[in-house]
Every structure is written in structure tokens, then in C-alpha cells.
N, C-alpha and C positions, 0 to 999 in steps of 0.2 A: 451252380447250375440249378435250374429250376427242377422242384420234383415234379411239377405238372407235366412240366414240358418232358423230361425225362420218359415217365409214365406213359403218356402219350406218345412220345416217337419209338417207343419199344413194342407199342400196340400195332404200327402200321406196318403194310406189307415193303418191303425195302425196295419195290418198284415205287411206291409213292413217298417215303423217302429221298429217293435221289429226285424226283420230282420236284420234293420241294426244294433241295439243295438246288437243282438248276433254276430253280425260280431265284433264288436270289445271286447265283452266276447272273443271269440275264439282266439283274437290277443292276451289279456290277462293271458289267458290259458297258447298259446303259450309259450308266456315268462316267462312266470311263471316257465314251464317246463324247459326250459333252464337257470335259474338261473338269467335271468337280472331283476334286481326291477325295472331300473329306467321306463323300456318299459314296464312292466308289470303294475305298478302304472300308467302310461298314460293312456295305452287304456284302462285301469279300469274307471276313470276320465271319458274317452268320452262317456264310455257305460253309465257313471250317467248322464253326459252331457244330454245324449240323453233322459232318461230316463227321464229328470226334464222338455225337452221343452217336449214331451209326456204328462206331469203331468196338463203343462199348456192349453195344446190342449183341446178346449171344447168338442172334440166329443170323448174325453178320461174320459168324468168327473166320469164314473161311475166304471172305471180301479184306478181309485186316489190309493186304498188302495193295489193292487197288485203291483203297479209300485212304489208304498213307498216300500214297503216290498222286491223288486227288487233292490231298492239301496241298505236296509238294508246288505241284502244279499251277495249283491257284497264288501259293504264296510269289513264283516265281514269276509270274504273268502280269499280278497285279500291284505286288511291292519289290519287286527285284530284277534281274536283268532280262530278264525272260530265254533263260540259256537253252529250253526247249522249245522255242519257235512256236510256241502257239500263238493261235489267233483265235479272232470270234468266233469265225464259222467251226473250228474245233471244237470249241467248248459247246457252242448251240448245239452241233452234231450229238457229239456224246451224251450230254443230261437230256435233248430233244425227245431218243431213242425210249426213254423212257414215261413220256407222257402218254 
């Protein structure tokens, strides 16, 4: 993990965190929709990325179980069967909420 990057995502407010994690759900989306895996599996990846230095942020520690179940989620939807029925407009909904 980058210490910049670290650094920095522990400086921002966890509203613009998850801001940025749906920025790159949305990139995900994206691709997804047009048919590229291999873009589609990346920015899925950075949305975990982000979501794990999030997990680590102590002023996240009481978010732990939502932003576990946010990877679950994205792992599910975007590499696996999607046993939770989500969809786009789910995902746009929830990270949306926070722009």
C-alpha cells in the first residue's frame, strides 16, 4: 500500500471517501456495461482498495461491519454470482447518497 495514499485517505472526511469509492463502482458499472472484464475487474479492485484503507481508518472503526459487507457486495456483483440481486441502480443509489 502506498503511504501517500494511505496518509491522505485518512485525512479525508469519510463522506468523501466513500465518494471516491463510488467513483470508481461507477467506473466498474461502466465496463461492466460494455462488456470489458478486464476494466471492469480493476476498478472493482480499487473500489476494495479503497474500501480496506477505509476499514483501517480509526475514525471508521464503528463503519468496520458496513464497509466489510461493501466489499462482500462488490466482490459478489462483479466476480461472482451475484447471490444478493444487486444492480446498478443499487449501487449508484447508495455511494450517489454521498456526493
Amino acid at each position: 500500500m502506498d503511504k501517500d495514499l494511505r496518509t491522505t485517505w485518512f485525512e479525508m472526511p469519510v463522506s468523501m471517501q466513500i465518494s471516491n469509492i463510488g467513483s470508481e463502482v461507477s467506473r466498474a458499472i461502466n465496463w461492466k456495461n460494455k462488456g470489458n472484464e478486464k476494466r471492469k475487474i480493476g476498478f472493482c479492485e480499487k473500489a476494495i482498495e479503497f474500501l480496506q484503507l477505509s476499514i483501517e481508518d480509526p475514525k471508521n472503526r464503528h463503519r468496520i461491519g458496513e464497509f466489510s459487507f461493501c466489499i462482500e457486495e462488490l466482490k459478489d456483483y462483479f466476480m461472482g454470482e451475484n447471490i444478493y440481486k444487486t444492480t446498478d441502480e443499487m449501487l449508484h443509489k447508495y455511494y450517489d447518497a454521498f456526493i
